[in-house]
Structure formats: structure tokens, C-alpha cells
MOPAC internal coordinates of N, CA, C and O (Angstrom, degrees):
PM7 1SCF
backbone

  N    0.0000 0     0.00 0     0.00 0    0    0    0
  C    1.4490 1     0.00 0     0.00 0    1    0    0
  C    1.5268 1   111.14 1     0.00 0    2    1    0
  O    1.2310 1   129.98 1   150.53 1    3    2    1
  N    1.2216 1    98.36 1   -29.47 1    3    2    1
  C    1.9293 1    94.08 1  -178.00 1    5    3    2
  C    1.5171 1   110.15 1   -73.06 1    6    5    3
  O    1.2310 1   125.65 1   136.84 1    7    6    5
  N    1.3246 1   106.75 1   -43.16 1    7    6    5
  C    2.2405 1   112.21 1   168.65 1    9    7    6
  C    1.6135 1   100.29 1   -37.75 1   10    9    7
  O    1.2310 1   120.53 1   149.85 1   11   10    9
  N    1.3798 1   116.59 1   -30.15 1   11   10    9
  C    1.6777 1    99.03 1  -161.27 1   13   11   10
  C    1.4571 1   105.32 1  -108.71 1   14   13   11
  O    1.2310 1   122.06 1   175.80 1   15   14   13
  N    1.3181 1   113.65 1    -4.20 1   15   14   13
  C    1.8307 1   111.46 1   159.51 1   17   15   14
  C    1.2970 1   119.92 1   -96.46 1   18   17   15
  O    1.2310 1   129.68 1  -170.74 1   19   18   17
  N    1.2886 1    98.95 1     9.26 1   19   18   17
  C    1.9290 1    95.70 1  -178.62 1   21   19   18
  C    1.8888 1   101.36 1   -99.41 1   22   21   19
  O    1.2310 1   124.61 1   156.00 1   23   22   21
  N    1.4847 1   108.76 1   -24.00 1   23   22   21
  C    1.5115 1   110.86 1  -161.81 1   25   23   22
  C    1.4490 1   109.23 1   -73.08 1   26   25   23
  O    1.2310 1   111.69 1   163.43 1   27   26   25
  N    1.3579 1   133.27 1   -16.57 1   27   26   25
  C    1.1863 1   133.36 1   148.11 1   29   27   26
  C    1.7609 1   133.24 1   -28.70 1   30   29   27
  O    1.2310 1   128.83 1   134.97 1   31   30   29
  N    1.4677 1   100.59 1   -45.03 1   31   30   29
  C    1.3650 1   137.87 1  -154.46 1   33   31   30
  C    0.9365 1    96.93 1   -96.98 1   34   33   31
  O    1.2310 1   115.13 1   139.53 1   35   34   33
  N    1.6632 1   126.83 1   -40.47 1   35   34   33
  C    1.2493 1   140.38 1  -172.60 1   37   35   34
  C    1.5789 1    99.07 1   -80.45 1   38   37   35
  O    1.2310 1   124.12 1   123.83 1   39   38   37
  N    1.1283 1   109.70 1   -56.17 1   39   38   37
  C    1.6631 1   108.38 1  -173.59 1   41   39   38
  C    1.6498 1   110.52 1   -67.44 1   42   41   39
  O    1.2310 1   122.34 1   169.42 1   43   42   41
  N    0.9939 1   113.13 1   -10.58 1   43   42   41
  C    1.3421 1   124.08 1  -149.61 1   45   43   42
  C    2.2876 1    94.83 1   -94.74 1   46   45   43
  O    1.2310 1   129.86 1   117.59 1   47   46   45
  N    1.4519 1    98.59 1   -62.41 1   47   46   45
  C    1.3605 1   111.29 1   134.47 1   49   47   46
  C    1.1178 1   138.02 1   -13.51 1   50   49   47
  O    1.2310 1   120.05 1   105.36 1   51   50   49
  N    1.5475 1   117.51 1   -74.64 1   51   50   49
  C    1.8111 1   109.63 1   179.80 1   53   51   50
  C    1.2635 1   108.27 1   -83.74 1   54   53   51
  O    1.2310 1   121.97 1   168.21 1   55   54   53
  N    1.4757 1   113.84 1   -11.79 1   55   54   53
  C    1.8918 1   102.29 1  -174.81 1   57   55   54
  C    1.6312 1    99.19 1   -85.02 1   58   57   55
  O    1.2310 1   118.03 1   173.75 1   59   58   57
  N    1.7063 1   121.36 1    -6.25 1   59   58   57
  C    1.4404 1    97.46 1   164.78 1   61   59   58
  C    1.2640 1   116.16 1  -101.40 1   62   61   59
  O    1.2310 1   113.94 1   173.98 1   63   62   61
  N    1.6356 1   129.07 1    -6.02 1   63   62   61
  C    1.0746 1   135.34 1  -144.30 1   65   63   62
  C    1.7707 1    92.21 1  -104.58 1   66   65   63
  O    1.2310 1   123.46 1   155.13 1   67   66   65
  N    1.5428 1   110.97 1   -24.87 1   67   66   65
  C    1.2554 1   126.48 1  -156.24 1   69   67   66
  C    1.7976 1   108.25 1   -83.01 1   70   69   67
  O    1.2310 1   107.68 1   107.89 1   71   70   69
  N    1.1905 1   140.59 1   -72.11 1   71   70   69
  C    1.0989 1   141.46 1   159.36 1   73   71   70
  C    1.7516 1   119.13 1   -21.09 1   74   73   71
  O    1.2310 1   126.95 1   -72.95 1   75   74   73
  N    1.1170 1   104.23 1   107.05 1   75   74   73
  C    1.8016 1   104.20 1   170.90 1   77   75   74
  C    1.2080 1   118.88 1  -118.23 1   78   77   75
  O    1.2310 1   109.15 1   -12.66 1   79   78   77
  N    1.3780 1   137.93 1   167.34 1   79   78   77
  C    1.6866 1   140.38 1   158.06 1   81   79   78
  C    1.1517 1   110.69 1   -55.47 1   82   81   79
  O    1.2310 1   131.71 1   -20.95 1   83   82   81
  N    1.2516 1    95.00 1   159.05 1   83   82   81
  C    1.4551 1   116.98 1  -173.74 1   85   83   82
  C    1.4837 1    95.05 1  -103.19 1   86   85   83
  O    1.2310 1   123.04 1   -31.99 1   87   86   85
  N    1.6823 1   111.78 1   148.01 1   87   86   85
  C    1.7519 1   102.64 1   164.31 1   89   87   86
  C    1.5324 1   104.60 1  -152.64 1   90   89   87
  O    1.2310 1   130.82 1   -37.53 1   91   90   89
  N    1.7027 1    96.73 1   142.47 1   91   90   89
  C    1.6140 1    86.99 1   173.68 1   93   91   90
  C    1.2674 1    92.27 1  -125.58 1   94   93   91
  O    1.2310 1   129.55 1   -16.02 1   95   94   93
  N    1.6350 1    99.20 1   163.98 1   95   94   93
  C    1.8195 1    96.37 1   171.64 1   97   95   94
  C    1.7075 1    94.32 1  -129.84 1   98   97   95
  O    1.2310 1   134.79 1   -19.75 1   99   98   97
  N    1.6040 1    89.00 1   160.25 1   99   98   97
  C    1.6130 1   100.10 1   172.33 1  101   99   98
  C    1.1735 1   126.87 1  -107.15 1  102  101   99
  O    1.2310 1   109.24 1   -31.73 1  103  102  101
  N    1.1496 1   137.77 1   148.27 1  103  102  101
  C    1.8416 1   124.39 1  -154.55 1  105  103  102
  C    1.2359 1   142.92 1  -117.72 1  106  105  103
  O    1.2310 1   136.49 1  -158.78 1  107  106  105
  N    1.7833 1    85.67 1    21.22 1  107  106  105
  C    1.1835 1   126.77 1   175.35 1  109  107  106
  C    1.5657 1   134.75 1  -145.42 1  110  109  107
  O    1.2310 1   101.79 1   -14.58 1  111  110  109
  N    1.1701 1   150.84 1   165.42 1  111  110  109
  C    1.3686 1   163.66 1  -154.19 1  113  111  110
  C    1.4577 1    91.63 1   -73.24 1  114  113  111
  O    1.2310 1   116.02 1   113.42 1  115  114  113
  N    2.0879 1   125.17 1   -66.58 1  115  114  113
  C    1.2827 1   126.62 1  -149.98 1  117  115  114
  C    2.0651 1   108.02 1   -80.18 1  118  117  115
  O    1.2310 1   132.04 1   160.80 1  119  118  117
  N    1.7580 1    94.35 1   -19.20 1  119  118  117
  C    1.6865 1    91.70 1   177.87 1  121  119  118
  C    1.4793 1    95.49 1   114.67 1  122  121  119
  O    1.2310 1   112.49 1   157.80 1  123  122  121
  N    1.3266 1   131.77 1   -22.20 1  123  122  121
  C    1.4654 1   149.52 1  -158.99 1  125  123  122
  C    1.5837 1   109.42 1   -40.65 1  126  125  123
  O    1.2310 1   124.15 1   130.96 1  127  126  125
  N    1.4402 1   109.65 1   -49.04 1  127  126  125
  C    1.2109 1   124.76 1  -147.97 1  129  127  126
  C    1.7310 1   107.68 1  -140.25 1  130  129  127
  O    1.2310 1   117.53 1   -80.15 1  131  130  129
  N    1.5591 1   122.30 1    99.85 1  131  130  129
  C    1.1995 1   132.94 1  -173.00 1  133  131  130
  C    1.3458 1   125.06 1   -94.86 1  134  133  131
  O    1.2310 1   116.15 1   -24.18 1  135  134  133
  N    1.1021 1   124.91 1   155.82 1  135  134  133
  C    1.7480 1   109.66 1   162.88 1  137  135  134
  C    1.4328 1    98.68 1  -144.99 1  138  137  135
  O    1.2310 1   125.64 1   -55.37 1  139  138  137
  N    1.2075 1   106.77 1   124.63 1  139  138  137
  C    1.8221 1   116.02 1   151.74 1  141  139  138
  C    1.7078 1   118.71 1  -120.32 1  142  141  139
  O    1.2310 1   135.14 1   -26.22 1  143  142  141
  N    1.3681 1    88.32 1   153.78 1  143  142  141
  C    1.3718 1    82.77 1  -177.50 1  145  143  142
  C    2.0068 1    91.20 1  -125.07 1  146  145  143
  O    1.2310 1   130.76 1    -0.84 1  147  146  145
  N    1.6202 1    96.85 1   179.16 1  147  146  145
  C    1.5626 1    91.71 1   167.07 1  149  147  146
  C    1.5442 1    94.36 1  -157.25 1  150  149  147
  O    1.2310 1   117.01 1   -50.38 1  151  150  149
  N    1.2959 1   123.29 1   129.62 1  151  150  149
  C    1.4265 1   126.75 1  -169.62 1  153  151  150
  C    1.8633 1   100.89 1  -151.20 1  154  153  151
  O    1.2310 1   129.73 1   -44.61 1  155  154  153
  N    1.5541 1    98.84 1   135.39 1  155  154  153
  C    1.8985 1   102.31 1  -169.32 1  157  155  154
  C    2.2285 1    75.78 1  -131.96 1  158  157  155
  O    1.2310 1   144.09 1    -8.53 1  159  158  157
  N    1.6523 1    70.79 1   171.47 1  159  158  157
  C    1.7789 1    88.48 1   169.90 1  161  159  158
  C    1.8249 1    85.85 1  -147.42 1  162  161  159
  O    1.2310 1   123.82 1   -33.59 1  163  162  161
  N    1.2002 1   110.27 1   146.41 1  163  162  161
  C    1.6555 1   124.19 1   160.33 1  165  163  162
  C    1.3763 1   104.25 1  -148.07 1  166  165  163
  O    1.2310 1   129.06 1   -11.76 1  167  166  165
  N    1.5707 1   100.14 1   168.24 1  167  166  165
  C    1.1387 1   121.34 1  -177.22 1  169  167  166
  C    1.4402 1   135.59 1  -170.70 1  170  169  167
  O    1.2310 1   119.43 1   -54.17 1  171  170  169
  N    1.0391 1   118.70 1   125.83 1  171  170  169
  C    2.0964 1   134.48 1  -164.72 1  173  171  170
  C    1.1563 1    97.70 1   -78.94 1  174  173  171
  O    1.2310 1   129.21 1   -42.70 1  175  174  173
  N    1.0556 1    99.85 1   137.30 1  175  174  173
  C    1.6844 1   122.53 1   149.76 1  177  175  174
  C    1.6488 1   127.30 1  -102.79 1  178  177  175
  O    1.2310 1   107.26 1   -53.21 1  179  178  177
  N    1.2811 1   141.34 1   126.79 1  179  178  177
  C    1.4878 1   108.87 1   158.60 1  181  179  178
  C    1.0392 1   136.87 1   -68.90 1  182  181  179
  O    1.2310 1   112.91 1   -51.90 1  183  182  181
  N    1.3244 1   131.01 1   128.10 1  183  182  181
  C    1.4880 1   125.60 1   176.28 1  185  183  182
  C    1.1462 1   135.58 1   -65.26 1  186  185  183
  O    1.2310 1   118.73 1   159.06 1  187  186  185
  N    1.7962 1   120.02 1   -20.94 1  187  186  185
  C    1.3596 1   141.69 1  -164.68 1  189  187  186
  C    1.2195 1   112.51 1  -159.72 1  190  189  187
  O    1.2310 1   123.03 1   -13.22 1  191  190  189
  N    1.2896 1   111.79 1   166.78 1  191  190  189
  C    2.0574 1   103.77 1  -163.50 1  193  191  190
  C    1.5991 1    99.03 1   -87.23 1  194  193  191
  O    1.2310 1   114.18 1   -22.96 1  195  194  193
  N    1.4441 1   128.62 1   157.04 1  195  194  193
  C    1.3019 1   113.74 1  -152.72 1  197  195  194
  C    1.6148 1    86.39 1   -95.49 1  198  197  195
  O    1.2310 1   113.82 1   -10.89 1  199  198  197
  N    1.6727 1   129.29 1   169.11 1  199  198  197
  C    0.9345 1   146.44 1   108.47 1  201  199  198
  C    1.8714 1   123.29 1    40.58 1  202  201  199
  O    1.2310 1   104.98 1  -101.81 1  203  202  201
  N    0.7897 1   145.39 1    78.19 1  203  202  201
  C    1.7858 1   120.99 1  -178.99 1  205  203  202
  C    1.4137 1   134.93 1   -43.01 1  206  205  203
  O    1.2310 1   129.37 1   174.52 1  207  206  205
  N    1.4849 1    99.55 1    -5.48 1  207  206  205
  C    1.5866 1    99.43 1  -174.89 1  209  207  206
  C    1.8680 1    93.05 1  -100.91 1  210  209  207
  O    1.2310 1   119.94 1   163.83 1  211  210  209
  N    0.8805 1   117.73 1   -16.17 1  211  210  209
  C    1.7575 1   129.08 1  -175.91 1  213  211  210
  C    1.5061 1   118.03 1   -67.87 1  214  213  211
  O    1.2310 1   122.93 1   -71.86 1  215  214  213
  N    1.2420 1   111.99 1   108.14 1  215  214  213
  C    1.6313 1   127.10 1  -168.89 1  217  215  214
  C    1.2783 1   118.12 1  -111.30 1  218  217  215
  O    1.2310 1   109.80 1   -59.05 1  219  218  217
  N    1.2302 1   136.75 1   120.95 1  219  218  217
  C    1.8319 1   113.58 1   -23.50 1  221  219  218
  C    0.9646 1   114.41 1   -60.53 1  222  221  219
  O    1.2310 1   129.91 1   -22.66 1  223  222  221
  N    1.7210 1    98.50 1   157.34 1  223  222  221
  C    1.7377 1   100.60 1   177.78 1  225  223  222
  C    1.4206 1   103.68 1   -88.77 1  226  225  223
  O    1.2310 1   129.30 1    -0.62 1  227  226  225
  N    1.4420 1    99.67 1   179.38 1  227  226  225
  C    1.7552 1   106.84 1  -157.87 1  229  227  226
  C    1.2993 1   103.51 1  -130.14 1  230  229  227
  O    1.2310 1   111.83 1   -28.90 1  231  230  229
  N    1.4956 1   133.01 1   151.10 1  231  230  229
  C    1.7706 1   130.56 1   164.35 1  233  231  230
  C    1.3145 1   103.44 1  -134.07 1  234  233  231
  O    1.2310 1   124.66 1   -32.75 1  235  234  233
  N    1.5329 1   108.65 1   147.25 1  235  234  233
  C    1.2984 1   119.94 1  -172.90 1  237  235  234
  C    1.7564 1   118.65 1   -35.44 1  238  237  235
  O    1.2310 1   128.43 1   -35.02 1  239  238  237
  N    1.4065 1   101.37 1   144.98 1  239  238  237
  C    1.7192 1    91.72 1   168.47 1  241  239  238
  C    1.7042 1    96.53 1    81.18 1  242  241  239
  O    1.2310 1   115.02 1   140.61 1  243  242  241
  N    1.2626 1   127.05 1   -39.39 1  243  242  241
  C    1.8732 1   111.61 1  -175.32 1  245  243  242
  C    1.7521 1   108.84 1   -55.35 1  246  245  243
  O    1.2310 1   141.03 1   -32.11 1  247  246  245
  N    1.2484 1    76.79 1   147.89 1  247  246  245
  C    2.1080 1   106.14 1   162.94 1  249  247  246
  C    1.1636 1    88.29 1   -65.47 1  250  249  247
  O    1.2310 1   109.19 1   -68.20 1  251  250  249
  N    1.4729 1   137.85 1   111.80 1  251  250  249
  C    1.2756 1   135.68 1   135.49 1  253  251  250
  C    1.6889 1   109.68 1   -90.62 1  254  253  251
  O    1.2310 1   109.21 1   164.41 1  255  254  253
  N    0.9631 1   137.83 1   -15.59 1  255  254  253
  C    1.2641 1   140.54 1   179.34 1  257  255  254
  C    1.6936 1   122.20 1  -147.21 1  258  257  255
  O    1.2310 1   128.92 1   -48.43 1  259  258  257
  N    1.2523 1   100.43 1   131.57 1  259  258  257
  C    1.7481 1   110.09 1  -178.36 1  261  259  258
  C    1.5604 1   129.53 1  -149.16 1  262  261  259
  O    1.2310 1   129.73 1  -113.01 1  263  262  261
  N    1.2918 1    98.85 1    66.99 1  263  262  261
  C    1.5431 1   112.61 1  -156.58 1  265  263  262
  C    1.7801 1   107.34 1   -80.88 1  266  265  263
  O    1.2310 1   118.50 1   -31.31 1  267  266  265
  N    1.4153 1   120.47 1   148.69 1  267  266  265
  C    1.6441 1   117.01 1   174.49 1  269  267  266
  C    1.6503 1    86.46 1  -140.13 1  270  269  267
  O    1.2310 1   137.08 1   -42.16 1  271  270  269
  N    1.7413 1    84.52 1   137.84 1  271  270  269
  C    1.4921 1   108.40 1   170.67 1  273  271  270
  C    1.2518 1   107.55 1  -139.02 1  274  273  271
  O    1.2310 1   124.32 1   -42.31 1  275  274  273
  N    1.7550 1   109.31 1   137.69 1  275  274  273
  C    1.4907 1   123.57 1  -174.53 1  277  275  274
  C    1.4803 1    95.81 1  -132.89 1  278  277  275
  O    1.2310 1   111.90 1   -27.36 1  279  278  277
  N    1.1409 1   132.87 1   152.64 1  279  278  277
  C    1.6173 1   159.65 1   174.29 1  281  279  278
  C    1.1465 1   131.75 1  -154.48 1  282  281  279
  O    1.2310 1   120.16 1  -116.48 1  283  282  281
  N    1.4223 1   117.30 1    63.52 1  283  282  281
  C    1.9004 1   134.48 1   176.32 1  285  283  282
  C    1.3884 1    89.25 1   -64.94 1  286  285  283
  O    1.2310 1   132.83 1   -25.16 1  287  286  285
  N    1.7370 1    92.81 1   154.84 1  287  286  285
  C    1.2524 1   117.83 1  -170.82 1  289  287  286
  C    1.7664 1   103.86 1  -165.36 1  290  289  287
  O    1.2310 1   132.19 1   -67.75 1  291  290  289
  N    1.7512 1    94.07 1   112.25 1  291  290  289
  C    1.5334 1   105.50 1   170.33 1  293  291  290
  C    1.5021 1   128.37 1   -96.46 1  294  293  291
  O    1.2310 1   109.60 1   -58.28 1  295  294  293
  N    1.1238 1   137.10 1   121.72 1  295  294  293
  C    1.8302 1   112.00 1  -168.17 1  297  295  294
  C    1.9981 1    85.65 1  -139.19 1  298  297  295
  O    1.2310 1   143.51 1   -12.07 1  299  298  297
  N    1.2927 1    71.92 1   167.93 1  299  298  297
  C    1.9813 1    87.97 1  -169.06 1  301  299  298
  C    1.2269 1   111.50 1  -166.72 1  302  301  299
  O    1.2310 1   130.49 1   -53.09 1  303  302  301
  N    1.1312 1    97.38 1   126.91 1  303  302  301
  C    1.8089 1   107.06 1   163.77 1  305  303  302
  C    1.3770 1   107.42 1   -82.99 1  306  305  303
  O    1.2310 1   123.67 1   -36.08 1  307  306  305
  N    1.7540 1   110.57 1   143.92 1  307  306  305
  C    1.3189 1   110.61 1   170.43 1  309  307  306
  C    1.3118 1   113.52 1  -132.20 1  310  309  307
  O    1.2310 1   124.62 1   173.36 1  311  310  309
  N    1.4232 1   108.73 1    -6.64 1  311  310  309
  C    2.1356 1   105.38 1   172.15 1  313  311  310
  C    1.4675 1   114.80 1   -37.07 1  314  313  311
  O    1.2310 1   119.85 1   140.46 1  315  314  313
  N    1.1840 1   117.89 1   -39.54 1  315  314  313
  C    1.5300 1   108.40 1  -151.56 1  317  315  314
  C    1.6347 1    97.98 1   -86.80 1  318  317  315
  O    1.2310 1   107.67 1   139.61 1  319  318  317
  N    1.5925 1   140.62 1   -40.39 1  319  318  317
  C    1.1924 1   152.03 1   142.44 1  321  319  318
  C    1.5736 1   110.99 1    -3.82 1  322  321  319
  O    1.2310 1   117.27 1   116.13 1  323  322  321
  N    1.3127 1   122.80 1   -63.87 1  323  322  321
  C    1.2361 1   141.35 1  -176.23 1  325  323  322
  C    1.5572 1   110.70 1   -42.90 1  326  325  323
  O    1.2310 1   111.86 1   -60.89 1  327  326  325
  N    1.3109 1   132.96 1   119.11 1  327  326  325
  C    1.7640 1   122.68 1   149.15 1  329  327  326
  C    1.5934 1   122.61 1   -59.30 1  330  329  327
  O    1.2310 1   119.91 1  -146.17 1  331  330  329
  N    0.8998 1   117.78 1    33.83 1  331  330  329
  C    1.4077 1   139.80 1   171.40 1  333  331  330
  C    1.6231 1   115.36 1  -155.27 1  334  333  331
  O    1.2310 1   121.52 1   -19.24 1  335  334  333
  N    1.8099 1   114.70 1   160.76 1  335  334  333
  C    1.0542 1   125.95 1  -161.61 1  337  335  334
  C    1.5521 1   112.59 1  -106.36 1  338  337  335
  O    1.2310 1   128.58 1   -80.55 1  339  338  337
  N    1.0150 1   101.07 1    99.45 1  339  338  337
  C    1.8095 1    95.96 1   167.08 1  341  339  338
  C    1.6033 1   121.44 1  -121.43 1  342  341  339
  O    1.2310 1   117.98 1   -38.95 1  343  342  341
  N    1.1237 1   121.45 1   141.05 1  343  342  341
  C    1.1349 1   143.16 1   160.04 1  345  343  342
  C    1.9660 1   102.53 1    -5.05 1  346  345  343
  O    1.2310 1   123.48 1    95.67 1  347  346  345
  N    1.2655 1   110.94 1   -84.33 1  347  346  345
  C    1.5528 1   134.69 1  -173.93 1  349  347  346
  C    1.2861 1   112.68 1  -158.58 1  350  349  347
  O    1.2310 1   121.42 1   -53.66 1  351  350  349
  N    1.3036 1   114.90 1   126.34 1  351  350  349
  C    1.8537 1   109.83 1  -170.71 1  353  351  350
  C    1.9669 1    71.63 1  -153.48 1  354  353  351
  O    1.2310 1   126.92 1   -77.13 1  355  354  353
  N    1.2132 1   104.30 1   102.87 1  355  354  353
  C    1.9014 1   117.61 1   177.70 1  357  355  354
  C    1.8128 1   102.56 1  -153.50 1  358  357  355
  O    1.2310 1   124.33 1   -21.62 1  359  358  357
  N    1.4698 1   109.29 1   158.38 1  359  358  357
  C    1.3811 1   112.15 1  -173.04 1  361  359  358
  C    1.4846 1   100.75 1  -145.47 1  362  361  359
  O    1.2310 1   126.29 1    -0.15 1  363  362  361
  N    1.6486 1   105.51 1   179.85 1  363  362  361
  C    1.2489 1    97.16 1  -163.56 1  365  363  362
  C    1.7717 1   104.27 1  -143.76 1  366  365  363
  O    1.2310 1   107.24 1   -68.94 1  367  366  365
  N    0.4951 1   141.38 1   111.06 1  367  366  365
  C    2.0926 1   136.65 1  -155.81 1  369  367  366
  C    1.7760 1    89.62 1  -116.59 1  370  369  367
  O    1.2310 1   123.93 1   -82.28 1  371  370  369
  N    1.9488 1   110.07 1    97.72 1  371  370  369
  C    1.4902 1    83.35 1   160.58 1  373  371  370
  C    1.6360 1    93.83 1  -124.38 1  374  373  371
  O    1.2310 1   117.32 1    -4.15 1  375  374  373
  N    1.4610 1   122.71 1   175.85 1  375  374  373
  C    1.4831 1   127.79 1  -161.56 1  377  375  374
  C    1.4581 1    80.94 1  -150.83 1  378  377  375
  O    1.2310 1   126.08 1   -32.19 1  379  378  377
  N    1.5068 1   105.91 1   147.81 1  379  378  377
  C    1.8873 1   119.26 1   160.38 1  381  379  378
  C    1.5924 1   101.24 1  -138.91 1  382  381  379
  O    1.2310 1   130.18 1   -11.53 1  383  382  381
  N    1.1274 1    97.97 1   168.47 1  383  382  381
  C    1.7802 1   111.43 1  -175.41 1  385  383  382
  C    1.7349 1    92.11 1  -178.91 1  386  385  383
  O    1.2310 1   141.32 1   -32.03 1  387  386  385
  N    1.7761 1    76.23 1   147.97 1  387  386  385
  C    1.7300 1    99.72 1  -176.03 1  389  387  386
  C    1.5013 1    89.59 1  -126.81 1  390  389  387
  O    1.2310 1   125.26 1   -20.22 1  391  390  389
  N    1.8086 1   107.50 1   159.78 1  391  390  389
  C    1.3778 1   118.79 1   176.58 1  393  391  390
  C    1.5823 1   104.19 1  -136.03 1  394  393  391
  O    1.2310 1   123.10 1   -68.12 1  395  394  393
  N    1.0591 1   111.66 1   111.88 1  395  394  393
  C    1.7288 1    98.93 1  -174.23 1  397  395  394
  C    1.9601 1    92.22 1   -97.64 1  398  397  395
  O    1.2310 1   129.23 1   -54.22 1  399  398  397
  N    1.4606 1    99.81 1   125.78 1  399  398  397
  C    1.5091 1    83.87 1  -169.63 1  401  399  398
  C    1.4275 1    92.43 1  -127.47 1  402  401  399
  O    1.2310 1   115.04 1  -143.07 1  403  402  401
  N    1.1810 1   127.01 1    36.93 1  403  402  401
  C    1.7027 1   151.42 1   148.30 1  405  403  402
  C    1.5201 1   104.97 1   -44.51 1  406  405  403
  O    1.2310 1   117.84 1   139.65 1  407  406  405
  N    1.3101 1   121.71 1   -40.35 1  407  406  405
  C    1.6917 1   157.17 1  -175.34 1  409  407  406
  C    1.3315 1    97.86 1   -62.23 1  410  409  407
  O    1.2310 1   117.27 1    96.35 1  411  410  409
  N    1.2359 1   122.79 1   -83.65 1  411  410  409
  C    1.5696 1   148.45 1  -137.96 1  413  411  410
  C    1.7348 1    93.32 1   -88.68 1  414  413  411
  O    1.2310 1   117.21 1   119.66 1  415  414  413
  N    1.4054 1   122.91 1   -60.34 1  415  414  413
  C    1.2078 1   121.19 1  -160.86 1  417  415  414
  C    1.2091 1   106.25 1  -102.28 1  418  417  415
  O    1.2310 1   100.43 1   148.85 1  419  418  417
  N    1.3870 1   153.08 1   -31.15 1  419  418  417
  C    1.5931 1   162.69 1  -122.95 1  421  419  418
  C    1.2558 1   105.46 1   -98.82 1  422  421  419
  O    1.2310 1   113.81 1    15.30 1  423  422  421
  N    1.5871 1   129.33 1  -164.70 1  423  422  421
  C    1.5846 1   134.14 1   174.84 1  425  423  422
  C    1.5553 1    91.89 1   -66.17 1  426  425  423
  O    1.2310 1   123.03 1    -3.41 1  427  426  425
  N    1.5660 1   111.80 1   176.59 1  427  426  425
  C    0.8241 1   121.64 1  -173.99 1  429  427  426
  C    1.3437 1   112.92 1   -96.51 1  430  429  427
  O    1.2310 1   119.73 1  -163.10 1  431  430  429
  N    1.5041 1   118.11 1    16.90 1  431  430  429
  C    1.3716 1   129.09 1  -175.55 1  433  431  430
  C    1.1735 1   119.07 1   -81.08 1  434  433  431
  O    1.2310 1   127.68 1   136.85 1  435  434  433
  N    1.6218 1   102.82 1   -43.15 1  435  434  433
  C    1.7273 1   115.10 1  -172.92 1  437  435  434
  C    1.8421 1    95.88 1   -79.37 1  438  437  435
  O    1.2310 1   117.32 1   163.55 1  439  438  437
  N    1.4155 1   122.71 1   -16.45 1  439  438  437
  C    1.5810 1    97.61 1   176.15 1  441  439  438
  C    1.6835 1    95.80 1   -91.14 1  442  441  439
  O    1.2310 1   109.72 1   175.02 1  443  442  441
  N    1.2418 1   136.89 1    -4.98 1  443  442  441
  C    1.6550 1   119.76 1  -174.13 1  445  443  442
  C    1.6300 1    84.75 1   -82.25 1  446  445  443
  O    1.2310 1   124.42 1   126.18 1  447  446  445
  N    1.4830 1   109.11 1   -53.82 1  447  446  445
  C    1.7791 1    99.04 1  -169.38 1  449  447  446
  C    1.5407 1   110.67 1   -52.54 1  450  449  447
  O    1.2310 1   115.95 1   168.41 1  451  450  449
  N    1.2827 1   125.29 1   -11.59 1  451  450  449
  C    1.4234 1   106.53 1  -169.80 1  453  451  450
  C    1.6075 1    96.79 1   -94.85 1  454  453  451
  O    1.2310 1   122.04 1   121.90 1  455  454  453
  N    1.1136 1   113.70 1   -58.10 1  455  454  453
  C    1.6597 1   129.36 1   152.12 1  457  455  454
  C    1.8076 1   119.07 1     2.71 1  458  457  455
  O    1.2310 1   131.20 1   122.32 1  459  458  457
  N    1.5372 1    95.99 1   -57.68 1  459  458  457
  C    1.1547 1   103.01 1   171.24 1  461  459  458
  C    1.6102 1   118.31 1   -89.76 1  462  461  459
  O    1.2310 1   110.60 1  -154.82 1  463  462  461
  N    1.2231 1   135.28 1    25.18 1  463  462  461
  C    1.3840 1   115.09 1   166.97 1  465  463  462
  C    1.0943 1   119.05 1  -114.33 1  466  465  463
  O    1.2310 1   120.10 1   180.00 1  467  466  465

């Protein structure tokens, strides 16, 4: 009974602890040339033992899930660079990727289940 009056406190906790700023920087003197990135990590727990027909099975408290996401982002103006005059001639390079590393590091359940498909 005491595990289930603390999880309030607990949730209560990461939802302020959890939210951060955003920041980009620019990589130069005129502002020309920016980079942001945006990258989170989360992660599941089970709360209750799963089901019998449920593969893998699960027990309270496990990592069932542990996902990381990153999304850099380069953008640039290039009109003013140019020996000629244009309007706006700028680009923008962004890339994302996820790592589910539930796989790599976790019980050895989630690599037989992956194993097997």
C-alpha cells in the first residue's frame, strides 16, 4: 500500500522535472547559419503481470519499453554569399532517428521475441 501513495509524488515529480527549453545556436557572427537539434528519451514500465496469451510475458515494475529520439536541424541563408542578387536562395537539412534499445540492453525476452520474427 505504501508503493501506491508514493506514485502520485512520483508522477507529480517527473511531469515537472520533465519539460525542458528548447535551444538553437547560430554559427556565425551575421545569424546566417543555425543549428537546432531536439532529442527526448522515455520509458514504460509494467504495472501488472501481463495476460497468458501475451508474448513476452511481463511482471510488475519491468522495462517493457525504452525508446530515444533525436532530430538535428541545420538551416542557412545563402543570398547574401552570392556575387549576384537574389531575393532568398537558403536551405534547410533536418534528419530524425529513433533507437529502441529495449532490444540491445533489456531481459533477454524482448531479444528472443525479436529473434523470432
Amino acid at each position: 500500500m505504501r508503493v501506491l501513495r508514493a506514485w502520485p509524488l512520483l508522477l507529480g515529480l517527473s511531469a515537472t522535472l520533465g519539460p525542458g527549453a528548447g535551444y538553437g545556436f547560430f554559427l556565425d557572427a551575421a545569424r546566417d547559419f543555425e543549428f537546432r537539434a531536439r532529442a527526448y528519451t522515455e520509458g514504460a514500465l509494467a504495472t501488472e503481470h501481463s495476460e497468458p496469451q501475451t508474448v513476452p510475458s511481463r511482471a510488475p515494475f519491468q522495462l517493457v519499453s525504452h525508446r530515444t529520439f533525436v532530430s538535428p536541424e541545420l538551416e542557412g541563408k545563402l543570398a547574401s554569399y552570392l556575387p549576384f542578387r537574389l531575393d532568398d536562395l537558403s536551405f534547410r537539412l533536418a534528419l530524425w532517428g529513433f533507437y529502441d534499445g529495449i532490444y540491445d540492453y533489456g531481459t533477454g525476452q524482448y531479444d528472443r521475441a525479436r529473434q523470432s520474427l
